[in-house]
DRENTORKOL-3810 file (N, C-alpha, C; in nm, 4 decimals):
REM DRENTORKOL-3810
@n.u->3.3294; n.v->-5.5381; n.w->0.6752; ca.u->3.4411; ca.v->-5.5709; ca.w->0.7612; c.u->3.5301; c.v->-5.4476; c.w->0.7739
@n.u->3.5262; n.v->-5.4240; n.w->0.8941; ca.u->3.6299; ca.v->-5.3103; ca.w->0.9188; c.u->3.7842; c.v->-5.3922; c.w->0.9449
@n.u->3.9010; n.v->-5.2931; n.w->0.8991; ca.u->4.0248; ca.v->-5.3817; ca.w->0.9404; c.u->4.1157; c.v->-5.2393; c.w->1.0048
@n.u->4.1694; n.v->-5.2341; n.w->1.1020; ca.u->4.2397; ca.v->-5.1535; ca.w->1.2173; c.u->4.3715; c.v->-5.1983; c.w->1.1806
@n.u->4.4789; n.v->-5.0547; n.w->1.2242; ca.u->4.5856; ca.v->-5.1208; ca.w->1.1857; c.u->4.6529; c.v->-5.1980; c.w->1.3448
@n.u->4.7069; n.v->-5.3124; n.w->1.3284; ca.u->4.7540; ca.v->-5.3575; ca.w->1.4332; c.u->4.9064; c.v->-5.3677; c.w->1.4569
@n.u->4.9739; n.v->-5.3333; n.w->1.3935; ca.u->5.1103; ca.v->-5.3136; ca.w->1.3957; c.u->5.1970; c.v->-5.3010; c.w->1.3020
@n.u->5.3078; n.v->-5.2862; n.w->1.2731; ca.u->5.4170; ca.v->-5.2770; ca.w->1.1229; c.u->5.4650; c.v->-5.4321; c.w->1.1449
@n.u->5.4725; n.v->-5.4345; n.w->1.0184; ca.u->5.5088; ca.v->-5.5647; ca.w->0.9709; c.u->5.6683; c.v->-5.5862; c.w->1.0554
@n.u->5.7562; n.v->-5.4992; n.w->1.0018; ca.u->5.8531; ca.v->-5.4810; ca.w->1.0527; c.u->5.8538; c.v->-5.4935; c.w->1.2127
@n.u->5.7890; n.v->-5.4943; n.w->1.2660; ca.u->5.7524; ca.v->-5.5274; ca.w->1.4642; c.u->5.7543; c.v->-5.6470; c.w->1.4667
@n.u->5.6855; n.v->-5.7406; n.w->1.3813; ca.u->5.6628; ca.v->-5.9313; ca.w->1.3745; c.u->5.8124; c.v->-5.9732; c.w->1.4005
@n.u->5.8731; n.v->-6.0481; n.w->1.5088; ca.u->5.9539; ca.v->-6.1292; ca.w->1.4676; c.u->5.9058; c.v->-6.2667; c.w->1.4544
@n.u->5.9353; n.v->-6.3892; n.w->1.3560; ca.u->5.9661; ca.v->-6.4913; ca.w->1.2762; c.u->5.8701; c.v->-6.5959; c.w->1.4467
@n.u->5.7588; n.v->-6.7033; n.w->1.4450; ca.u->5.7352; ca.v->-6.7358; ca.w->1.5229; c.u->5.6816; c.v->-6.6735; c.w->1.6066
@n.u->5.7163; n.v->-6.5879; n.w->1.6859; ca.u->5.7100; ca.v->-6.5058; ca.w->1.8206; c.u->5.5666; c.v->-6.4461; c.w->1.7752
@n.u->5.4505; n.v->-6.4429; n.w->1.8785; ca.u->5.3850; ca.v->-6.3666; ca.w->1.8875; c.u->5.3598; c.v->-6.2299; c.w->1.9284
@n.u->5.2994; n.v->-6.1783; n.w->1.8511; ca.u->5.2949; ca.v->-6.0194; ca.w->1.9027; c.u->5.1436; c.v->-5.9858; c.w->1.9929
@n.u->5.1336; n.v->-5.8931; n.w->2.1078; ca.u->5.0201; ca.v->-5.8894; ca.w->2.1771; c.u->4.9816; c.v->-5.7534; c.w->2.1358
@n.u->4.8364; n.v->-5.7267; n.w->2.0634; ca.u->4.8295; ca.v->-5.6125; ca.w->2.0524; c.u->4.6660; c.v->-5.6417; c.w->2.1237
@n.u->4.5491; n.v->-5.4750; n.w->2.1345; ca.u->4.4275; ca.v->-5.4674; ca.w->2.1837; c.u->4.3465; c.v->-5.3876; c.w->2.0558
@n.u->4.2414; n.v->-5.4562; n.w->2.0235; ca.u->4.1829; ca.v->-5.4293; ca.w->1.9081; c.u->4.0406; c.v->-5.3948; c.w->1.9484
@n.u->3.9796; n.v->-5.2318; n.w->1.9566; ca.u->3.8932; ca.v->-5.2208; ca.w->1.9699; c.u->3.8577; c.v->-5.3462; c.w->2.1219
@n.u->3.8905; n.v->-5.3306; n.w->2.1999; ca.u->3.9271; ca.v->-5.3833; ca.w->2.3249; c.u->3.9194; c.v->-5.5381; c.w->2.3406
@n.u->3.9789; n.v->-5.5610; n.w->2.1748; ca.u->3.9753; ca.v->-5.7299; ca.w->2.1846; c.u->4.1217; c.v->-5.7958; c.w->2.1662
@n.u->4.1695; n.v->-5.8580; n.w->2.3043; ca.u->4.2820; ca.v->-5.8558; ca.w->2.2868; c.u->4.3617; c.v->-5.9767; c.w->2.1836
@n.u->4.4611; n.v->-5.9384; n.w->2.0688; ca.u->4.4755; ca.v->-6.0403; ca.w->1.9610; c.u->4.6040; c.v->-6.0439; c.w->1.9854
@n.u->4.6152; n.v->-6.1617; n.w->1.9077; ca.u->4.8016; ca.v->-6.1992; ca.w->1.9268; c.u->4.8288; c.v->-6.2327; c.w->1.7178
@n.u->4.9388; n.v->-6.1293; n.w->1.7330; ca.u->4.9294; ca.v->-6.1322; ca.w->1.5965; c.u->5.0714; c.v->-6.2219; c.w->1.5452
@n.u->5.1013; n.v->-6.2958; n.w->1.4832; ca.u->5.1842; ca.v->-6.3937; ca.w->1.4681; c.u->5.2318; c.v->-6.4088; c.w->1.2876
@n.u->5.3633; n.v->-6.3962; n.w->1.2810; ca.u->5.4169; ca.v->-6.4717; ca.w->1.1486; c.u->5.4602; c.v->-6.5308; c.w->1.1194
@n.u->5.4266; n.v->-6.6637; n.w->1.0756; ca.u->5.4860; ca.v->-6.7995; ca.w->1.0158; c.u->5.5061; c.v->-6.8525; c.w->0.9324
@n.u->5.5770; n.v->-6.9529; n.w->0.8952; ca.u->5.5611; ca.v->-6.9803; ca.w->0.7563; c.u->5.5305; c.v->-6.8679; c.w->0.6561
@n.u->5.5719; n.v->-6.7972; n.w->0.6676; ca.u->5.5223; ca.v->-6.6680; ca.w->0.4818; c.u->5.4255; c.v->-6.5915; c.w->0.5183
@n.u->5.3560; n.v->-6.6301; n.w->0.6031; ca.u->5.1902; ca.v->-6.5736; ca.w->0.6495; c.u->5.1941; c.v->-6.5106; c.w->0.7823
@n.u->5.0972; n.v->-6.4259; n.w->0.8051; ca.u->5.0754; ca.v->-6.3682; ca.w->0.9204; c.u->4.9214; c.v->-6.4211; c.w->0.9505
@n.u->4.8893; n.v->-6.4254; n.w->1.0658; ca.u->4.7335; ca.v->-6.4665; ca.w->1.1004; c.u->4.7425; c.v->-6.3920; c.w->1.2486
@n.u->4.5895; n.v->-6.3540; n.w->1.2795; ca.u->4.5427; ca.v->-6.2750; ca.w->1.4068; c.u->4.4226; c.v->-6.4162; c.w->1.4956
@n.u->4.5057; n.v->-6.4169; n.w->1.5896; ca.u->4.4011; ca.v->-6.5277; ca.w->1.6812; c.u->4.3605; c.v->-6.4593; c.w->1.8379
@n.u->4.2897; n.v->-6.4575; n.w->1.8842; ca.u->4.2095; ca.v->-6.4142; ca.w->1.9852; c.u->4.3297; c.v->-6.4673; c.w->2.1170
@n.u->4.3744; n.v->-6.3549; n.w->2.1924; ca.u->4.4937; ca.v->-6.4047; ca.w->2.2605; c.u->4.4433; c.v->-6.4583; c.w->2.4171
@n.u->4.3428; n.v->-6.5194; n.w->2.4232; ca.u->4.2885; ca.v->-6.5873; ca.w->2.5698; c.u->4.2814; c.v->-6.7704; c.w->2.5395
@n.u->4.3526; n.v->-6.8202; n.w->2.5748; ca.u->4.3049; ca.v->-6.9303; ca.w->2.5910; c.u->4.1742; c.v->-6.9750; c.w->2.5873
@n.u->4.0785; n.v->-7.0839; n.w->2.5554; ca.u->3.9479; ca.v->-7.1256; ca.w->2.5954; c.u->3.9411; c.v->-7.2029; c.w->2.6948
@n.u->4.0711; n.v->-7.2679; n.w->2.7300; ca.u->4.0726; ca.v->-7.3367; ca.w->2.8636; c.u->4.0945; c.v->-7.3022; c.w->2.9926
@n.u->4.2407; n.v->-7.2208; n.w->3.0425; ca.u->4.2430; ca.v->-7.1458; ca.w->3.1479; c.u->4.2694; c.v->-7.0086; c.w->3.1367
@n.u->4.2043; n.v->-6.8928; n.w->3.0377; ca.u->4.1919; ca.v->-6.7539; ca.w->3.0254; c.u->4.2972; c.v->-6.7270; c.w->3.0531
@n.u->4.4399; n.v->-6.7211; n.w->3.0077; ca.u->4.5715; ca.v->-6.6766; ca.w->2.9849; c.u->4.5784; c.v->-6.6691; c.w->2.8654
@n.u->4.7244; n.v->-6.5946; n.w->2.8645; ca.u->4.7563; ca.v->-6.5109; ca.w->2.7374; c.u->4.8281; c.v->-6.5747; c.w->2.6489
@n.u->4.7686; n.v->-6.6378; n.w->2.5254; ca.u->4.8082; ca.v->-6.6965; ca.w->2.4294; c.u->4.9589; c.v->-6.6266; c.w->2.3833
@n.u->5.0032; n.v->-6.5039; n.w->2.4006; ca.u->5.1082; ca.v->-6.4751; ca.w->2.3473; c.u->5.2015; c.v->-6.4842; c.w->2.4144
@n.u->5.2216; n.v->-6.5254; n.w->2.5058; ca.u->5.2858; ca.v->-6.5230; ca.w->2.5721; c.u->5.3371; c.v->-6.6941; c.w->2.5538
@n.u->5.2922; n.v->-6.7567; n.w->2.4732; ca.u->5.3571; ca.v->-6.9088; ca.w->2.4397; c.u->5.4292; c.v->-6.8906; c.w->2.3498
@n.u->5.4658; n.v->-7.0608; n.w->2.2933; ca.u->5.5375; ca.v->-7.0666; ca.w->2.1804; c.u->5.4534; c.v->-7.1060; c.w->2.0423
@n.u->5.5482; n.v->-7.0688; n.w->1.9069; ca.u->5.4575; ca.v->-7.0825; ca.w->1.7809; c.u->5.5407; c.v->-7.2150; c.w->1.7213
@n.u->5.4989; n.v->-7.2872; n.w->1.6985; ca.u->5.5349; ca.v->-7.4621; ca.w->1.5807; c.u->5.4400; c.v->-7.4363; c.w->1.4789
@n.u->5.4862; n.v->-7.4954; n.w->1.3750; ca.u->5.4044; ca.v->-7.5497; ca.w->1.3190; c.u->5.2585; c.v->-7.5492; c.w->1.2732
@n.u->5.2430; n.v->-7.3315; n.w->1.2861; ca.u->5.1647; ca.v->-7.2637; ca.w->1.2604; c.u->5.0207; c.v->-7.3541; c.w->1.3400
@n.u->5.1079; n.v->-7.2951; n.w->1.4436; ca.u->5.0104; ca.v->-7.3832; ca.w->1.6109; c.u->5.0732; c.v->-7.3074; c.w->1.7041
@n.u->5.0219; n.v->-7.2046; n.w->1.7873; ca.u->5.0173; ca.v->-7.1243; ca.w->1.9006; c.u->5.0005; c.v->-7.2202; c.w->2.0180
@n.u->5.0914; n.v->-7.2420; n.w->2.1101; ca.u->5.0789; ca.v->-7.3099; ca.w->2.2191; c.u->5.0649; c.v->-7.2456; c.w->2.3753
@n.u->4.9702; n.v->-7.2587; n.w->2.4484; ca.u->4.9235; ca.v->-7.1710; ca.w->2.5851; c.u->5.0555; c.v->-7.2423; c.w->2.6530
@n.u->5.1064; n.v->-7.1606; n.w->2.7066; ca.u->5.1825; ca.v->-7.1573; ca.w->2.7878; c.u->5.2002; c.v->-7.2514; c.w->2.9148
@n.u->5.0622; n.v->-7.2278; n.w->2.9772; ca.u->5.0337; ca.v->-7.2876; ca.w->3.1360; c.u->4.9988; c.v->-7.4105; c.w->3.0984
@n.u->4.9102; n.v->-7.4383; n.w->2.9966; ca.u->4.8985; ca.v->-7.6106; ca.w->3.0140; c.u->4.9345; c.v->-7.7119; c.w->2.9099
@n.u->4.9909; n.v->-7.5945; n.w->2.7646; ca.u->4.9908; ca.v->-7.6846; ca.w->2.6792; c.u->4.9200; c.v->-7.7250; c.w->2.5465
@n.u->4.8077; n.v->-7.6785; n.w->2.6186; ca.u->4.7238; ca.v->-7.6650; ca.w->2.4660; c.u->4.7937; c.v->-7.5861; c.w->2.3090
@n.u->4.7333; n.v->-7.6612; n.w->2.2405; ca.u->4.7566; ca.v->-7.5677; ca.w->2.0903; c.u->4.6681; c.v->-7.5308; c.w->2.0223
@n.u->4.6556; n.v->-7.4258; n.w->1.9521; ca.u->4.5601; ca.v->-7.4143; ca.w->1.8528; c.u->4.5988; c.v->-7.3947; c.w->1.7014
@n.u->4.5464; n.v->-7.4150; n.w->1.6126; ca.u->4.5418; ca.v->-7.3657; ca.w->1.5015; c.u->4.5609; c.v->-7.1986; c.w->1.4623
@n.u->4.6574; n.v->-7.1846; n.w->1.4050; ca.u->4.6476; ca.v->-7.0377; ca.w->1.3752; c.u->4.5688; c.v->-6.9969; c.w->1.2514
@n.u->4.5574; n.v->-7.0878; n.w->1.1485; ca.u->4.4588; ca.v->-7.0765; ca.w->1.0751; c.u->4.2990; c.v->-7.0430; c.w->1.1052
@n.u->4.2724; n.v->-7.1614; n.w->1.1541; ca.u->4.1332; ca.v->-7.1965; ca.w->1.2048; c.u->4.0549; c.v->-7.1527; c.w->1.3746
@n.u->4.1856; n.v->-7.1601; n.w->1.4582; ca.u->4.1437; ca.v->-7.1124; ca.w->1.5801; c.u->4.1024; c.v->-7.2710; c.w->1.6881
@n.u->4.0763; n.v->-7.4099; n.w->1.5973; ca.u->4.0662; ca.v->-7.4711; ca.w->1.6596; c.u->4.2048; c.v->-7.5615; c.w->1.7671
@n.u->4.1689; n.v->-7.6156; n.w->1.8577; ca.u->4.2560; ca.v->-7.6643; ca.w->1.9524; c.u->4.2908; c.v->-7.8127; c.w->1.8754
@n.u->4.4434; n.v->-7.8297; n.w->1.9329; ca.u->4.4830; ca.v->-7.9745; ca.w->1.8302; c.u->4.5887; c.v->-8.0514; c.w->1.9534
@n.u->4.5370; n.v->-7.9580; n.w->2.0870; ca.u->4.5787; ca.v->-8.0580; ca.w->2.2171; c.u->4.5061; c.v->-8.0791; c.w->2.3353
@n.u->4.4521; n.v->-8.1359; n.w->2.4423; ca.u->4.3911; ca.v->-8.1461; ca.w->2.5229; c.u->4.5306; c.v->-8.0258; c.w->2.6156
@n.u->4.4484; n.v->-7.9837; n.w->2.7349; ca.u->4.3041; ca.v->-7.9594; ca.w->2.7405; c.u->4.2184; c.v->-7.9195; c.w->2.7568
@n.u->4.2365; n.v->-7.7503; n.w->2.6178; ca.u->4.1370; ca.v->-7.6999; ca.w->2.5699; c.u->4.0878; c.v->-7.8098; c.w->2.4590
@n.u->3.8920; n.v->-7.8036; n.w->2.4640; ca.u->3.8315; ca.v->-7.8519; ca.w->2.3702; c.u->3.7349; c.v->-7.7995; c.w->2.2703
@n.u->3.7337; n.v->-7.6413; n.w->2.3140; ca.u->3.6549; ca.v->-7.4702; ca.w->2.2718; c.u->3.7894; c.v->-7.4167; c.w->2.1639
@n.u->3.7307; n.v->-7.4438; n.w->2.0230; ca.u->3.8430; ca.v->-7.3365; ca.w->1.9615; c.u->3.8309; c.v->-7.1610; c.w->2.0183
@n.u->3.9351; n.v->-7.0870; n.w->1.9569; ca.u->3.9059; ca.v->-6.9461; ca.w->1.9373; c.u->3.8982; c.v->-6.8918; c.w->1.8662
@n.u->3.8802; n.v->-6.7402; n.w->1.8209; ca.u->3.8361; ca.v->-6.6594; ca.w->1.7449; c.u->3.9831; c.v->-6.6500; c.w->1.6619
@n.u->3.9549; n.v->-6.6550; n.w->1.5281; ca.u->4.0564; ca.v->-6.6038; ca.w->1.4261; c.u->4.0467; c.v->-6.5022; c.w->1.4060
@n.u->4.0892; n.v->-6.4107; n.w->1.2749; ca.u->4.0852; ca.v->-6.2948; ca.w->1.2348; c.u->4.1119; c.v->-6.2790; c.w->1.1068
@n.u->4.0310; n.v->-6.2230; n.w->1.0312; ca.u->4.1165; ca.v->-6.1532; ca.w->0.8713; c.u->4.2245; c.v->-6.0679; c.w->0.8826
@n.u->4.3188; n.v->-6.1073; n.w->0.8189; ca.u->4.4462; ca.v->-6.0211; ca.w->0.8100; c.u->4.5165; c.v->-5.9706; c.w->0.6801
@n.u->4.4998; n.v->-5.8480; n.w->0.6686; ca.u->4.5815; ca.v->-5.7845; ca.w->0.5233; c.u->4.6771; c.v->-5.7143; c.w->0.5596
@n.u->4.7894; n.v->-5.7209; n.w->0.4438; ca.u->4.9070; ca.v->-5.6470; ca.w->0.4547; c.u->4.9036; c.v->-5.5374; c.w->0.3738
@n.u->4.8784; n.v->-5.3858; n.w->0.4288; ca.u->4.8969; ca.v->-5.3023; ca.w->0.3162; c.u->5.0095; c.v->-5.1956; c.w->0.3320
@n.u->5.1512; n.v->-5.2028; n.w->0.2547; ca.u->5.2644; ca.v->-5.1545; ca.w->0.2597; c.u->5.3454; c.v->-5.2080; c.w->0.3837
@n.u->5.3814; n.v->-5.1655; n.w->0.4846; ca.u->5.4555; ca.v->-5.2073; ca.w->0.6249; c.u->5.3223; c.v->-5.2345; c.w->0.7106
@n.u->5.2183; n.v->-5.2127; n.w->0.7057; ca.u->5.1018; ca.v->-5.2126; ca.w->0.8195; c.u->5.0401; c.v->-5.3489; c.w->0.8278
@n.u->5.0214; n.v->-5.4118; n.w->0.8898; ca.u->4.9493; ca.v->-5.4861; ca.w->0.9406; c.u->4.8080; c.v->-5.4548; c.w->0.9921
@n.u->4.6937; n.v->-5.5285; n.w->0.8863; ca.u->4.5531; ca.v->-5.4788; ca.w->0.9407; c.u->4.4744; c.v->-5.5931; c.w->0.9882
@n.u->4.4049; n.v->-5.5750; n.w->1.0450; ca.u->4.3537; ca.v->-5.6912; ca.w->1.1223; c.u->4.2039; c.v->-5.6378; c.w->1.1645
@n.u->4.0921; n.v->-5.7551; n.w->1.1282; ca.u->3.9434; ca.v->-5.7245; ca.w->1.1470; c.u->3.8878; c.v->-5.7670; c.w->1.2556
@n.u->3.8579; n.v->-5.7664; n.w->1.3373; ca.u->3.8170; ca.v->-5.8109; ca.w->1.4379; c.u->3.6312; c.v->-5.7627; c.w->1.4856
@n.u->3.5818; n.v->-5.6895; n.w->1.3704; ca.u->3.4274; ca.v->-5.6841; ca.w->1.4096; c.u->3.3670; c.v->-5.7847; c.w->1.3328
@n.u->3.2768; n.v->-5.8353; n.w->1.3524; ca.u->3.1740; ca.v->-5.9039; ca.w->1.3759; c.u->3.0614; c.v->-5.8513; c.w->1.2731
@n.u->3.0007; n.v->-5.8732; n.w->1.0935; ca.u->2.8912; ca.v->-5.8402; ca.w->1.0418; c.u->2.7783; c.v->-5.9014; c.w->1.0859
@n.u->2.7072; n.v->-5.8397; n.w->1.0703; ca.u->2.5834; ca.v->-5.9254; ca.w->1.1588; c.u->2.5174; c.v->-5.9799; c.w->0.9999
END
């Protein structure tokens, strides 16, 4: 697992998602509750930009229709997306924010 740095910790504000491009995969990096997690920033339902919503309840909500997903898991917990998305491993080392986004075969 490779992990890239994706931003300073210090950049996260509380809820609010952050939009960064990872090796040209675009992630929305988010801190909640104590934790930070990296989720794949496209919707599975209408291909918009997950960061651009709001964060509850360590649940990312699409903007245009509503859907939520899991920031943990990536799965959806509203109609009506029914396709989770891609999560991410995320480590904190000093102020950096790293985030994995390849794929071991």
């Amino acid at each position: 697992m490779t992990f890239v740095r994706a931003c300073g910790l210090g950049e996260l504000e509380e809820d609010t998602p952050h939009r960064v491009e990872l090796d040209g995969t675009p992630v929305s990096v988010v801190k909640t509750e104590g934790e930070v997690f990296a989720i794949y920033d496209i919707c599975s339902h209408a291909n918009v930009s997950l960061s651009e919503g709001e964060v509850e309840d360590c649940q990312i909500e699409c903007w245009l229709h509503g859907s939520r997903f899991d920031l943990r898991t990536g799965k959806p917990s509203g109609l009506p997306a029914t396709r989770p998305v891609p999560v991410y491993p995320v480590k904190i080392e000093g102020d950096d924010v790293l985030v994995s986004v390849t794929q071991e075969s």
